[in-house]
C-alpha positions in Angstrom: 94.8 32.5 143.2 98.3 33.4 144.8 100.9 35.0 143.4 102.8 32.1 142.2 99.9 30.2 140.7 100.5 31.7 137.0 99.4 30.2 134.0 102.1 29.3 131.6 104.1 32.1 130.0 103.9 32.0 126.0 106.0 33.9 123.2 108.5 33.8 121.0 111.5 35.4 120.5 111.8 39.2 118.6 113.3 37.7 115.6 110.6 35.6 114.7 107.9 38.2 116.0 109.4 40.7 113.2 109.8 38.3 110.4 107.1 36.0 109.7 103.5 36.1 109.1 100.6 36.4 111.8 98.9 33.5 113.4 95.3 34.0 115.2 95.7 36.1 117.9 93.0 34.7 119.9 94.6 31.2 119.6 95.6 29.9 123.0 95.1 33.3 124.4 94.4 33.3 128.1 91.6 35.7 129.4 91.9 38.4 131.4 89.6 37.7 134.6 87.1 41.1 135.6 87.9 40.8 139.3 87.4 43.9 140.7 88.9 44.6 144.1 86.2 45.1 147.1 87.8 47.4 149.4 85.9 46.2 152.1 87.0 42.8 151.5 90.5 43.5 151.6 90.3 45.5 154.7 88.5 42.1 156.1 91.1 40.1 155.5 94.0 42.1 156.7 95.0 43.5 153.3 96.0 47.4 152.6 93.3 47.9 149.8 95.8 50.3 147.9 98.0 47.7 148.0 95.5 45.1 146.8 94.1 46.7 143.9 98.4 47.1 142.7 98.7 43.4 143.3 95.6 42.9 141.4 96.7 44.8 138.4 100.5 43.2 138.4 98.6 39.9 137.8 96.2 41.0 135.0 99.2 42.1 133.8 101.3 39.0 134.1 98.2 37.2 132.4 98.5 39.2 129.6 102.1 39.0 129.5 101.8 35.2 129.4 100.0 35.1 126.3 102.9 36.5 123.8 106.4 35.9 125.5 107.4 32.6 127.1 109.8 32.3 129.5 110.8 35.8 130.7 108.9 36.4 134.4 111.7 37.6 136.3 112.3 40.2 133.6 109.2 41.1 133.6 108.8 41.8 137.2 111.4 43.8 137.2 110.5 45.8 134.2 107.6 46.6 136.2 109.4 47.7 139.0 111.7 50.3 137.0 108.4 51.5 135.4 106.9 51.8 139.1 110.0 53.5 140.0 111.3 55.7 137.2 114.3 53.4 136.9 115.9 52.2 133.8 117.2 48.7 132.8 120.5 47.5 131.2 119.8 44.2 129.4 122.6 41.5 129.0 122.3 38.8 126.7 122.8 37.2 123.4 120.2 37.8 120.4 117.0 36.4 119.9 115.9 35.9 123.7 112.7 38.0 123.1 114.6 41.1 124.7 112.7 43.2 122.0 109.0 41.5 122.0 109.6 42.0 125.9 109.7 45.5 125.5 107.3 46.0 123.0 104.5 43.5 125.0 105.0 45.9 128.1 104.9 49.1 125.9 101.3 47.9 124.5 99.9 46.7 128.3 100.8 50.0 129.0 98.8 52.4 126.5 102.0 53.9 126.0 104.8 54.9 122.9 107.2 52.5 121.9 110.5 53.1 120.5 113.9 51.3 119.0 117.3 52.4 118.5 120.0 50.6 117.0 123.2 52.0 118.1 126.2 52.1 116.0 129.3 53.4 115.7 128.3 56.3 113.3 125.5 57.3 115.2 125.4 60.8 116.3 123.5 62.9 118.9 121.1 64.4 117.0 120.2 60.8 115.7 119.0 60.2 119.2 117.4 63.8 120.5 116.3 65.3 117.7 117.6 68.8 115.9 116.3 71.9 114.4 114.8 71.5 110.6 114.4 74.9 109.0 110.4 75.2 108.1 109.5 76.8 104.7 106.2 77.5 106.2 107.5 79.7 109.4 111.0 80.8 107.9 112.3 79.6 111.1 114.6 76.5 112.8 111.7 74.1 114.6 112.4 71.4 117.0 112.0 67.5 115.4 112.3 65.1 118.2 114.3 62.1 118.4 113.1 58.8 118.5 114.3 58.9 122.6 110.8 61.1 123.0 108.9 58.0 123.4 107.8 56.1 126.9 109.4 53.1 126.4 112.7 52.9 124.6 114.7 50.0 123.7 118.3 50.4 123.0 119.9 47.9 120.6 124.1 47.5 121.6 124.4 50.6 123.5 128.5 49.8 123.9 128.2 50.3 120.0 127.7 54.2 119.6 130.3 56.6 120.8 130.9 57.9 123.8 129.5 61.3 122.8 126.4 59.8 121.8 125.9 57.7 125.1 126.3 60.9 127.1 123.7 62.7 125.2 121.5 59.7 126.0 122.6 59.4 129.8 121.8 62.7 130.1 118.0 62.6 129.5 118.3 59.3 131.5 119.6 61.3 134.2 117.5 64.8 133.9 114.3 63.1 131.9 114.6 66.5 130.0 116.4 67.6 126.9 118.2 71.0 126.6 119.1 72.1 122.7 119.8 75.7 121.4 118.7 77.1 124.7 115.1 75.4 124.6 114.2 72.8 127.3 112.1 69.7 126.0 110.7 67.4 129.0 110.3 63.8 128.7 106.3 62.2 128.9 105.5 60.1 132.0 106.6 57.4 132.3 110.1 57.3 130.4 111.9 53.9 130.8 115.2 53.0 129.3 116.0 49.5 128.1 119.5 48.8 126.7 120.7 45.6 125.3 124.7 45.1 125.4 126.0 42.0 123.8 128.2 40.0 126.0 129.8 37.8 122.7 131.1 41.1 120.6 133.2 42.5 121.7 135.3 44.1 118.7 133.9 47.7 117.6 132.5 48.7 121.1 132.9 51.5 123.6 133.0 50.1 127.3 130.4 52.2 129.3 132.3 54.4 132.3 131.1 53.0 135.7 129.6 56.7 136.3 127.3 55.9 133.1 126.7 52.5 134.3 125.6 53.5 137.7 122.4 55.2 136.5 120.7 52.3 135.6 118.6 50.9 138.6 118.5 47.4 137.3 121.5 45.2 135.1 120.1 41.9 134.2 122.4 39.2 132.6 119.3 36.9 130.5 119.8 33.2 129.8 118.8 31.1 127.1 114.9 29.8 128.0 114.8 26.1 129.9 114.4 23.3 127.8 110.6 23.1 129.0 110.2 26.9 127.7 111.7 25.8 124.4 109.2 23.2 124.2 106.3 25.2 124.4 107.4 27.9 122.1 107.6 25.0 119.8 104.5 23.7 120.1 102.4 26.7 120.3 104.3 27.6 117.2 104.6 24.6 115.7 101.8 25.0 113.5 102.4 28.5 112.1 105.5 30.6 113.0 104.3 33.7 112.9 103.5 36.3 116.0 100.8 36.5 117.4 99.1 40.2 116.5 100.4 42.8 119.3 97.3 44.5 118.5 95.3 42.5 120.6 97.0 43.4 123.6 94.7 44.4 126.4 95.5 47.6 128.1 96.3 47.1 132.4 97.7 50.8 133.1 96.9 54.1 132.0 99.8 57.0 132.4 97.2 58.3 135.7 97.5 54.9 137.3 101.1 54.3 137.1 101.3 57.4 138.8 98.9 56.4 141.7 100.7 53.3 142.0 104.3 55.3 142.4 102.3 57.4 145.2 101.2 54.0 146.8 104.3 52.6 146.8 106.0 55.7 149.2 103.9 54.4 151.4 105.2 50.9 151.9 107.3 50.9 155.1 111.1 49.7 155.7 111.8 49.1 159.0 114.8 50.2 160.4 116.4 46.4 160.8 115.7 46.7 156.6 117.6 49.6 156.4 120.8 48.5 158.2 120.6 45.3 156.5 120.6 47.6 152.8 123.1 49.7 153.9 125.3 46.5 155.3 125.6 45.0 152.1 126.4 48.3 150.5 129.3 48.2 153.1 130.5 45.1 152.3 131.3 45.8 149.4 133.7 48.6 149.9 135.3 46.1 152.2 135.6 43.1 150.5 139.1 41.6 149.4 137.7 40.7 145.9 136.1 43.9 145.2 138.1 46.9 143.6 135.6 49.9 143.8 132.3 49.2 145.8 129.0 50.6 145.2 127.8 53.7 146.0 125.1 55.1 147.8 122.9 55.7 145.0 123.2 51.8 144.8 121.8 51.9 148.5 118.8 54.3 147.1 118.0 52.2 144.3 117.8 48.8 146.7 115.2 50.8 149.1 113.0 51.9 146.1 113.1 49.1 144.5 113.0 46.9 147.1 109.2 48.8 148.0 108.0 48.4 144.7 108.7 44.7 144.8 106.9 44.5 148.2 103.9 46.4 146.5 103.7 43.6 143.7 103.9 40.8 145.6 100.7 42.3 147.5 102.7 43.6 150.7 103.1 47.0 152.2 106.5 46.4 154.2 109.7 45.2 153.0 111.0 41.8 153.9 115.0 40.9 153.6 113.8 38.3 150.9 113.0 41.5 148.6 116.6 42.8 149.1 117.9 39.4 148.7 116.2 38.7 144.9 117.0 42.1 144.1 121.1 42.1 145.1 122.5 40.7 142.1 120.7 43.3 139.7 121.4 46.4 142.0 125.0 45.6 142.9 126.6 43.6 139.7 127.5 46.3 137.2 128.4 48.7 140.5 131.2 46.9 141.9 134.8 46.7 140.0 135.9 43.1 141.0 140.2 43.0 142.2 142.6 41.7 139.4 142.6 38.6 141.6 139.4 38.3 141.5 139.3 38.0 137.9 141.7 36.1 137.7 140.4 33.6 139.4 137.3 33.6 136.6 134.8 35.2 139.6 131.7 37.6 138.7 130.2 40.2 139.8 127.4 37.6 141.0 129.5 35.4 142.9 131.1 38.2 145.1 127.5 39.5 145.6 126.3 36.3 146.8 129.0 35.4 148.9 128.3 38.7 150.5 124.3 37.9 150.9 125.5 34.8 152.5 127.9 36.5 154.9 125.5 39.4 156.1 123.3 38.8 159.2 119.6 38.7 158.1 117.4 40.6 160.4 114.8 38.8 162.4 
């Protein structure tokens, strides 16, 4: 089976997955097939085995995927990709598109700790890191983590809190390692940040400076599913609209082979003609009439990386300028300041972006 031969995606969104009872999990569930990669095999047939065995496990994964959340792929893919790459997500959308169950599906796959923070606007620091609790048993000020001291973390309206409580939390994003009353507190592997902003609220928010903005690898602005996607949460759910158990889950990476799949994925090659082509659209955007402030070259750092990982998952050990391509949108959109023209004119982010993937030579 290719990459794109998937069986069909299934879920429900997190409301419903936190509210209601719970259905049999084995209903409908796909299973996961015991292929195990033949090195030999893949060296027959052209194939980097390393490679191979990632592609391999991205499917398994996507399998399991498919039996709890419908309609979400492309976020999936690239929550694997920040996983694969240390590189955190900013999530754009209105409730109830699964954003949560996503999370939470990915966390279990994983083997790995899953935690939620709702931020508001009375939410302090200490809320988020932790802070020293005196002991009656020591006589002395101990350490209680945060809920932040988890793998994956999922965080609800981060435009809510204040902006002293989203620079504590940009902080470990940025350092992966906490520093309180002199003490330094690392972060477990992996550590992935997902944050939801809500694009209809507006009133009671803090806008996030384009500094803070710039350390996610990844902004992705999710739609409502298609009507076919509807129709099948519908009908799988039609008969009971409870979740199906997260308990279930079957387990695809262990903490050891995420880290062996980071290690394989510095080895994917980008030619030089890749390169330019990166750093071109990078360019553009400094020099583009409708653009403001353009991206930086962190935003040229994050296309390269992730641009290797996606190469890796799609079973591939060079880059192609299709990878950079699918990738643009989410890399450049919340890097770039559009012109007051520009938004007057009622243009996004996107549009600029794509006008520029359209206008940049594609290397042969």
């Amino acid at each position: 089976m290719n990459e794109n031969e998937k069986d069909p995606q299934e879920g429900i969104n997190e409301e419903t997955a936190n509210n209601n009872p719970t259905p049999n999990p084995e209903e409908g569930k796909q299973e996961i097939p015991e292929t195990p990669l033949v090195t030999s095999t893949a060296s027959v047939l052209g194939i980097n085995p390393k490679i191979a065995q990632v592609k391999e496990k991205v499917f398994k994964a996507q399998l399991e995927f498919g039996n709890y959340v419908i309609g979400q792929d492309d976020l999936l893919e690239l929550m694997l990709v920040g996983i694969f790459t240390n590189g955190h997500i900013l999530l754009e959308g209105v409730p109830g598109i699964a954003k949560t169950l996503t999370a939470k599906v990915l966390a279990k796959s994983l083997s790995v700790d899953f935690a939620r923070i709702q931020f508001t606007p009375d939410l302090m620091p200490s809320d988020v890191i932790g802070t020293n609790i005196y002991s009656l048993k020591t006589s002395e000020f101990e350490f209680k983590k945060g809920p932040i001291f988890s793998n994956i973390v999922l965080i609800d309206e981060i435009n809510r809190a204040p902006a002293k409580t989203q620079a504590a939390l940009f902080e470990v994003m940025e350092e992966r390692q906490i520093t309180y009353d002199g003490h330094q507190y690392n972060m477990e592997f992996p550590f992935l940040v997902m944050a939801t902003q809500n694009p209809v609220e507006q009133e009671g928010t803090y806008n996030l400076p384009e500094a803070q903005l710039d350390r996610f690898l990844f902004k992705v602005k999710l739609k409502y599913p298609s009507l076919d996607s509807e129709t099948q949460i519908l009908k799988r759910y039609q008969g009971d609209l409870g979740a199906t158990s997260l308990e279930a889950i079957q387990k695809v990476f262990t903490a050891n082979e995420l880290k062996e799949v980071q290690d394989i994925i510095k080895e994917v090659k980008v030619e030089d003609q890749i390169l330019k082509y990166i750093a071109e659209i990078t360019n553009k955007t400094r020099n583009h009439g409708q653009i403001y402030l353009g991206a930086s070259p962190r935003a040229s750092l994050s296309m390269m990386k992730a641009a290797k990982a996606l190469a890796a998952i799609k079973g591939r050990d060079f880059v192609i300028p299709e990878d950079v391509q699918k990738l643009a949108n989410h890399i450049y959109n919340h890097r770039i300041i559009l012109s007051p023209e520009a938004e007057m004119e009622g243009l996004e982010p996107e549009n600029v972006i794509e006008e520029i993937i359209r206008t940049v030579e594609v290397p042969r």
